[in-house]
Structures are given as C-alpha cells and as structure tokens.
N, CA, C and O of each residue as an XYZ file, in Angstrom:
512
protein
N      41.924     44.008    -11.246
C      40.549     43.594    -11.417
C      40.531     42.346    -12.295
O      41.358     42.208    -13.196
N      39.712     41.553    -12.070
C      39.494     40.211    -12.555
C      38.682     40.194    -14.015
O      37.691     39.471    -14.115
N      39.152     41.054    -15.212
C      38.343     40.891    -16.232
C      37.808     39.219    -16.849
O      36.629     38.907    -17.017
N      38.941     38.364    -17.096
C      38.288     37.252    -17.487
C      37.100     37.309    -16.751
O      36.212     37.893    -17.372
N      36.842     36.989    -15.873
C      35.701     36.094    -14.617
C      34.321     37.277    -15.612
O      33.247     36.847    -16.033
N      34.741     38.519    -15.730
C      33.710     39.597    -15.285
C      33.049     39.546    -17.208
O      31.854     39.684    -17.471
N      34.102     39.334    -18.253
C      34.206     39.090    -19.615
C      33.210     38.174    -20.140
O      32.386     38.366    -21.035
N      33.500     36.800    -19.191
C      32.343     35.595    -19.538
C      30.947     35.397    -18.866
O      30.273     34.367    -18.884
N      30.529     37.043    -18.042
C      29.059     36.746    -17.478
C      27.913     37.655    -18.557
O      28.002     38.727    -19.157
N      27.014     36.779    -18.451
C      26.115     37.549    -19.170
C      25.743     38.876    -18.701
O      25.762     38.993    -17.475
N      25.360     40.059    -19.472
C      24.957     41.510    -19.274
C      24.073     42.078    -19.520
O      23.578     41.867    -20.628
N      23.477     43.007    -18.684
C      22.400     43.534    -19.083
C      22.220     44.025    -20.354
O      22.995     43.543    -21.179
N      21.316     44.959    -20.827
C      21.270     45.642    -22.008
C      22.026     47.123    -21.222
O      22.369     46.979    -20.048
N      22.260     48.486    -21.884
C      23.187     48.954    -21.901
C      24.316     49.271    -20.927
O      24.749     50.233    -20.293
N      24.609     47.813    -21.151
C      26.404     47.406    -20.046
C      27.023     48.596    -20.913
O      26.292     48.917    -21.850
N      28.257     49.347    -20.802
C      29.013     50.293    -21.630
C      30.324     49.195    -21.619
O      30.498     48.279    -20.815
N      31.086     49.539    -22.636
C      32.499     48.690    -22.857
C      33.407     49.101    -21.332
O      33.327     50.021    -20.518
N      34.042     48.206    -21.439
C      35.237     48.103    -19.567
C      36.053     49.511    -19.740
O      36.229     50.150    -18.703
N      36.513     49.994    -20.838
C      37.010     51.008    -21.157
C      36.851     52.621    -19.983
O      37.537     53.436    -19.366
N      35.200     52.191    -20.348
C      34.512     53.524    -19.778
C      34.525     53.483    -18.567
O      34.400     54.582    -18.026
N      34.653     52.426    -17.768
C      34.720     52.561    -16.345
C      35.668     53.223    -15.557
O      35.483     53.776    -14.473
N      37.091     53.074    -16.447
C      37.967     53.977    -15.214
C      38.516     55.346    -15.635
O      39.590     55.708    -15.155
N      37.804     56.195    -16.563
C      37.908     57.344    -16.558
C      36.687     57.691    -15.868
O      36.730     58.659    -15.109
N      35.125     56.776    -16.071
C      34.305     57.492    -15.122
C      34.466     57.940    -13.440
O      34.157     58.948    -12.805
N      35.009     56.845    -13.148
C      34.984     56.740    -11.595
C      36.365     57.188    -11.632
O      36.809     56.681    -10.602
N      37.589     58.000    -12.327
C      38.038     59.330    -12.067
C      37.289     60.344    -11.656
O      37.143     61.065    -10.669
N      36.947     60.209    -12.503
C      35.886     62.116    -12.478
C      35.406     62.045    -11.297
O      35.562     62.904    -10.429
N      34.579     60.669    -11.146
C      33.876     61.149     -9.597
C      34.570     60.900     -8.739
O      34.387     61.574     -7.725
N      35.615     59.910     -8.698
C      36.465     60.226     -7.385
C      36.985     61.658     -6.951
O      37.194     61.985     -5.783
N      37.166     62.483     -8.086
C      37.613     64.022     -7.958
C      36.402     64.286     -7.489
O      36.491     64.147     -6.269
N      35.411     64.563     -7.749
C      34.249     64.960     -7.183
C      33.527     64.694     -5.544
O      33.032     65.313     -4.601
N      33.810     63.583     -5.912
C      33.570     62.837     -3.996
C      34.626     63.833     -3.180
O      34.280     64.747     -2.432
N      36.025     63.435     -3.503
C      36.674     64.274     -2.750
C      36.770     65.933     -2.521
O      37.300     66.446     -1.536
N      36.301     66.489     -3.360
C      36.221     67.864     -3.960
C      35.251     68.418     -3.374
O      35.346     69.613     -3.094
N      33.689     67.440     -2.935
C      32.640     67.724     -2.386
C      32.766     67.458     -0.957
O      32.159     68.192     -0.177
N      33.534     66.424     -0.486
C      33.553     66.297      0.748
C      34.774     67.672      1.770
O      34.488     68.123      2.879
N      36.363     68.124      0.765
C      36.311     69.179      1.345
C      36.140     70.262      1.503
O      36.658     71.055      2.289
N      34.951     70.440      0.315
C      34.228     71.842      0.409
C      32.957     71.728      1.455
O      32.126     72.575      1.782
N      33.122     70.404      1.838
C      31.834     70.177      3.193
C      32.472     70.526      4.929
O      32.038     71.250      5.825
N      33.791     69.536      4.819
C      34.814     70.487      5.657
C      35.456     71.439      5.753
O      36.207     71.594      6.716
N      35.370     72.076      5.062
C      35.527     73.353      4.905
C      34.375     74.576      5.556
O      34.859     75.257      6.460
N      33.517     74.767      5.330
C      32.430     75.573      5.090
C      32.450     75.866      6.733
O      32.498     75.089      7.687
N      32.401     77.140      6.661
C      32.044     77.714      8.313
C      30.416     77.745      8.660
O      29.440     77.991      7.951
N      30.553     77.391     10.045
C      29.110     76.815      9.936
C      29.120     76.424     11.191
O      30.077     75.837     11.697
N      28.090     76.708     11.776
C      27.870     76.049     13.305
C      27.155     75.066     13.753
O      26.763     74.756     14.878
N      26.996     74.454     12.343
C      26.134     73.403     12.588
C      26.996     71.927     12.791
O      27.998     71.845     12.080
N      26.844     71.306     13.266
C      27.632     69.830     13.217
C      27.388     69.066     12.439
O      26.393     68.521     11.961
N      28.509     69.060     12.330
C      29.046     68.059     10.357
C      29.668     66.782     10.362
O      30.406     66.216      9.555
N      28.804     66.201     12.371
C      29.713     64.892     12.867
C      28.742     63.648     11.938
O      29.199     62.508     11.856
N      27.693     63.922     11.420
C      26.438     62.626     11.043
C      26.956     62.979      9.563
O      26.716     61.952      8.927
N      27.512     63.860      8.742
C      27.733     64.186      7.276
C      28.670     63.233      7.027
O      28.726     62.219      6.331
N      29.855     64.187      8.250
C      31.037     63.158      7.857
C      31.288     61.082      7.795
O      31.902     60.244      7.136
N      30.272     61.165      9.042
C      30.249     59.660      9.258
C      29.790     59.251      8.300
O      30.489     58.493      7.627
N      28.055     59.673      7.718
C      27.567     59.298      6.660
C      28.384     58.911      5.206
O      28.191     57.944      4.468
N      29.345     60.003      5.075
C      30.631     59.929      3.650
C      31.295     58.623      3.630
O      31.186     57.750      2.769
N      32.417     58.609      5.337
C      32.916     57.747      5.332
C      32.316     56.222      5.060
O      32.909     55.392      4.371
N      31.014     55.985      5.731
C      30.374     54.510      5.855
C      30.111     54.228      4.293
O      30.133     53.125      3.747
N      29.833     55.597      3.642
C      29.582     55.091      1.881
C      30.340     55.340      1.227
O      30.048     55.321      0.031
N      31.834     55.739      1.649
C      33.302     55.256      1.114
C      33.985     54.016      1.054
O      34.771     53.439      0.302
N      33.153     53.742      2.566
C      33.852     52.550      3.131
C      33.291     51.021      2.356
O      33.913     49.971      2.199
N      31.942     51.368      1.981
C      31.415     50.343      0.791
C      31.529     50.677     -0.006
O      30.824     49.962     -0.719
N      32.045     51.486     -0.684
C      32.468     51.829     -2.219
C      33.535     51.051     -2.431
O      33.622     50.318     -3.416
N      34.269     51.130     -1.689
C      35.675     50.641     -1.643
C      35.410     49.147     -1.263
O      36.392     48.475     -1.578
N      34.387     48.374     -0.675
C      34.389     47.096     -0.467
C      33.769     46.724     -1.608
O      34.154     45.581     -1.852
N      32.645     47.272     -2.832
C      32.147     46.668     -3.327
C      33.288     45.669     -4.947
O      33.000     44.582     -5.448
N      34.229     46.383     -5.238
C      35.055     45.870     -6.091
C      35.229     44.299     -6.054
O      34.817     43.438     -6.831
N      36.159     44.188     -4.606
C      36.548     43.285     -4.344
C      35.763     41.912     -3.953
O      36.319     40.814     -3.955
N      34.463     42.112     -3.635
C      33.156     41.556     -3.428
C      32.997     40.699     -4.302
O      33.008     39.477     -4.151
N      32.763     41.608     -5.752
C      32.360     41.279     -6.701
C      33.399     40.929     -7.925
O      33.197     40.114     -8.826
N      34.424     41.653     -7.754
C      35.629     40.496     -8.760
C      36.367     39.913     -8.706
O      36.972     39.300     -9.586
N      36.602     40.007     -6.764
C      37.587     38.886     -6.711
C      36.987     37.862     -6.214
O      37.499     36.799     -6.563
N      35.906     37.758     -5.384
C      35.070     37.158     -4.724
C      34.059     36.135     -5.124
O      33.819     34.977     -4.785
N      33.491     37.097     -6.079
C      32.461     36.544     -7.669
C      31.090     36.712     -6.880
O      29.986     36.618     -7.415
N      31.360     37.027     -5.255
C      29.578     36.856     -4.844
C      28.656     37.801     -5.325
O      28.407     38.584     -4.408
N      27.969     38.116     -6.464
C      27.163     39.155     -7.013
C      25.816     39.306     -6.271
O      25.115     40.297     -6.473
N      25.409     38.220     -5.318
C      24.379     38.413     -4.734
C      25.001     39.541     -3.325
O      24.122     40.291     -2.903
N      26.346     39.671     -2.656
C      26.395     39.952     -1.900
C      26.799     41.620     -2.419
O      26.551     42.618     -1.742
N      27.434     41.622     -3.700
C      27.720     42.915     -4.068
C      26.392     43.929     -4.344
O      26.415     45.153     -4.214
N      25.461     43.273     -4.675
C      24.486     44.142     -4.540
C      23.662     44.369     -3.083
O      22.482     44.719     -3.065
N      24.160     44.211     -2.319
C      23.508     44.135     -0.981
C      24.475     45.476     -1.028
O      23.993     46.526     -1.454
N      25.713     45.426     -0.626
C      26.582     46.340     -0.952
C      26.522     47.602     -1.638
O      27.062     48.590     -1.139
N      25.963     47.655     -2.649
C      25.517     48.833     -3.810
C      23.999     49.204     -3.025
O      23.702     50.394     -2.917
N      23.117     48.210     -2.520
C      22.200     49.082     -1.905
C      22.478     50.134     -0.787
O      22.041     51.269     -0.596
N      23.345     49.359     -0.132
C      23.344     50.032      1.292
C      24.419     50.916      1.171
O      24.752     51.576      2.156
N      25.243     51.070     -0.308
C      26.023     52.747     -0.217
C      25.239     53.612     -0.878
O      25.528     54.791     -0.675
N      24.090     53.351     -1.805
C      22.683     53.908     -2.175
C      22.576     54.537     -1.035
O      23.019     55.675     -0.885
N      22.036     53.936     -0.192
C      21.279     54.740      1.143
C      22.184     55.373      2.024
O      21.798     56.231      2.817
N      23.519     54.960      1.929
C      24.519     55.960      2.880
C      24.959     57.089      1.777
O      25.253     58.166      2.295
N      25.027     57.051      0.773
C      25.466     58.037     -0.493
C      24.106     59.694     -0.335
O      24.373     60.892     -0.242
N      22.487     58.852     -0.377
C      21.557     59.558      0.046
C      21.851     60.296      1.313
O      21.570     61.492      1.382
N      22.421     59.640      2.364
C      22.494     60.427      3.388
C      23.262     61.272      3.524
O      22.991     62.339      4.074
N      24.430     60.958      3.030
C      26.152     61.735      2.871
C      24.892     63.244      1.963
O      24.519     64.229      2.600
N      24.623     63.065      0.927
C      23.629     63.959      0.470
C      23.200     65.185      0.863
O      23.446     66.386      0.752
N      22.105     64.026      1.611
C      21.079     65.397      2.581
C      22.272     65.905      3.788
O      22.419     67.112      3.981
N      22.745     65.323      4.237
C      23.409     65.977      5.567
C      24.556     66.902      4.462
O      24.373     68.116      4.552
N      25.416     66.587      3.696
C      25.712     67.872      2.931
C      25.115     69.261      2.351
O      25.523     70.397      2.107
N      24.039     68.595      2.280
C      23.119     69.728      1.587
C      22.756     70.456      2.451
O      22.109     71.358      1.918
N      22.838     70.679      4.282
C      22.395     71.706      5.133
C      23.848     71.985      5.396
O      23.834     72.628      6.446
N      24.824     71.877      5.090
C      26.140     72.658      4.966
C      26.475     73.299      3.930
O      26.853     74.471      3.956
N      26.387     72.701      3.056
C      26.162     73.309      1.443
C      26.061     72.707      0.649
O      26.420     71.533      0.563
N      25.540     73.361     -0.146
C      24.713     72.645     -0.982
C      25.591     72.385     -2.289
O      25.257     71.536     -3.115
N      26.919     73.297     -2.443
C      27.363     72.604     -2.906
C      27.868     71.227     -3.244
O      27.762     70.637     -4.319
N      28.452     70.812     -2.099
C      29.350     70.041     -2.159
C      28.099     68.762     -1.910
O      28.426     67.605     -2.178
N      26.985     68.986     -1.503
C      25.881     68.101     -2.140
C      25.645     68.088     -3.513
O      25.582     66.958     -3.998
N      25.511     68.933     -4.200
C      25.085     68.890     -6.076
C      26.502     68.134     -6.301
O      26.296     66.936     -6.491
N      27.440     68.365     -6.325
C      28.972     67.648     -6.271
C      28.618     66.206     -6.667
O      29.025     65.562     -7.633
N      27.919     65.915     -5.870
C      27.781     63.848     -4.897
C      26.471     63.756     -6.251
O      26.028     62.730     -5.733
N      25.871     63.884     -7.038
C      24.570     64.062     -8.102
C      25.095     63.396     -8.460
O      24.817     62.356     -7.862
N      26.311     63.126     -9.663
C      27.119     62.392    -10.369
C      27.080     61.100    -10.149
O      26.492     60.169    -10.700
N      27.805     61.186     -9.252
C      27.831     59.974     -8.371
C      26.691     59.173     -8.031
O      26.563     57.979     -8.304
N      26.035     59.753     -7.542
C      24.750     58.934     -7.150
C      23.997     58.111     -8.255
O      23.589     56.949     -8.239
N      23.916     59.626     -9.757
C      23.477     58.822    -10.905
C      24.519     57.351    -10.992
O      24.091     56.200    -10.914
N      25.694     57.676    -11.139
C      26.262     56.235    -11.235
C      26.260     55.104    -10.386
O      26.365     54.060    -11.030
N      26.191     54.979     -9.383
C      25.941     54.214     -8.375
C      24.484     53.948     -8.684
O      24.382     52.735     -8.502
N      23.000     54.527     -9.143
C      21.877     53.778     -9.450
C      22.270     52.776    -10.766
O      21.867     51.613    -10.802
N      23.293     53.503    -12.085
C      23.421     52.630    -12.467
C      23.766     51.098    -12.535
O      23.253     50.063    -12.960
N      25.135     51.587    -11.761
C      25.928     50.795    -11.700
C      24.967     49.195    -10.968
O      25.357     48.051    -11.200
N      23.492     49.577     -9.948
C      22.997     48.384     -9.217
C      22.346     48.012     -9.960
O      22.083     46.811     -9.906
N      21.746     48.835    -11.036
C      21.175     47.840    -12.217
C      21.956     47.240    -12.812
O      21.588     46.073    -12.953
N      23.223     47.528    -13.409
C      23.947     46.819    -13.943
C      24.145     45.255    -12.900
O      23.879     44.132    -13.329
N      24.626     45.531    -11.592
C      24.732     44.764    -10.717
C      23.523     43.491    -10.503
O      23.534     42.305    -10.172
N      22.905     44.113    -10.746
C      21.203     43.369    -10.171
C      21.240     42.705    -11.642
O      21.151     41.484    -11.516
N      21.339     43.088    -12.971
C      21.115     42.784    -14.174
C      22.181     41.297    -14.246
O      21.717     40.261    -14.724
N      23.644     41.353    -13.710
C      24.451     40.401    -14.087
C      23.920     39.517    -13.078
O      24.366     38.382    -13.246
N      23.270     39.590    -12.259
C      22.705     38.894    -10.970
C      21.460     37.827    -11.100
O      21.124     36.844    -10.439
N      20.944     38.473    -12.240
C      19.392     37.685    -12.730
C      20.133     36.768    -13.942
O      20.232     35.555    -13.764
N      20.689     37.434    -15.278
C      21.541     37.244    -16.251
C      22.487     35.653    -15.704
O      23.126     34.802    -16.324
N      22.264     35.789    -14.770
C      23.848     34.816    -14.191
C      22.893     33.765    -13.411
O      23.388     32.824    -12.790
C-alpha cells in the first residue's frame, strides 16, 4: 500500500491512525468469510444463486477498491466503488438473511465499516 501518497492528503475529522486498519479488516475478513460459509452451508430449498452472486460482485469491489485508490490516486473513482459495494454488500445482506440470518448479522460489521470507510473516502475527496 502506498502510505506516502495516502500520509500527505488532507483528512476528515475522525480518520483513525493507519495502524487500525489492518487488524480491522482482519476481523471482518474472518467474518465475510465465516458468514458466507455458514450461507453455503445451510440446508434450504431455497436458491442461494442471487446471495451468492450478490457476495461475490461485493468481493469483487472490495478487492478493487484498494488499488483504485492507492495505487491509482483516483479518489473520485474509489468512491464510486465504495458506493456500489454499499449496495451489493446490502444485497449480499438481504438475500443472506432469507437463508439465515445468521450469516447476515455476520456481514453488520462490515457494512458499519464500509459506511465508514465512504465517508472517510468522500471526506479525502472534498479535503483534496
């Protein structure tokens, strides 16, 4: 990760120190995964083909938004990014939550961080 670049932009008000970032997004990576195979898992006759897709498409921008934004530097495009795994994260959600509801309460975490994280995003975006 590109700390210089990320070191010299201005920040919102409560940015947390760089520290805290990669034990957080431990925890929830255990959690994402933890929730998603207690979602494959679960016997159930319902089809879990729109859950699963839903997970993957807001994995699949989770995983793009890093590189977007620190190696890239485009912060206008990383938050386009953070919206639209917002709304696939919501969906991964609800379509978990009629399989179980566990492994929906699971994805809560997460979600709180991901609203943060677009304010933070949106904040270095105005800031900058």
């Amino acid at each position: 990760m590109e700390l210089n670049w990320y070191n010299t932009l201005n920040k919102p008000p409560l940015t947390p120190p760089s520290g805290i970032f990669a034990p957080v997004w431990g925890i929830i990576y255990i959690l994402i995964f933890l929730s998603f195979f207690i979602f494959m898992s679960a016997k159930t006759d319902k089809d879990k083909k729109s859950g699963a897709g839903f997970f993957l498409i807001q994995l699949l921008l989770n995983f793009s938004w890093s590189p977007v934004f620190f190696y890239l530097h485009n912060i206008p495009l990383s938050l386009i990014i953070i919206i639209l795994l917002l709304v696939f994260l919501i969906l991964t959600i609800i379509s978990f939550y009629k399989i179980s509801k566990v492994s929906a309460y699971l994805l809560i975490p997460y979600l709180i961080w991901i609203c943060f994280a677009a304010y933070l995003n949106l904040g270095i975006m105005i800031l900058n």
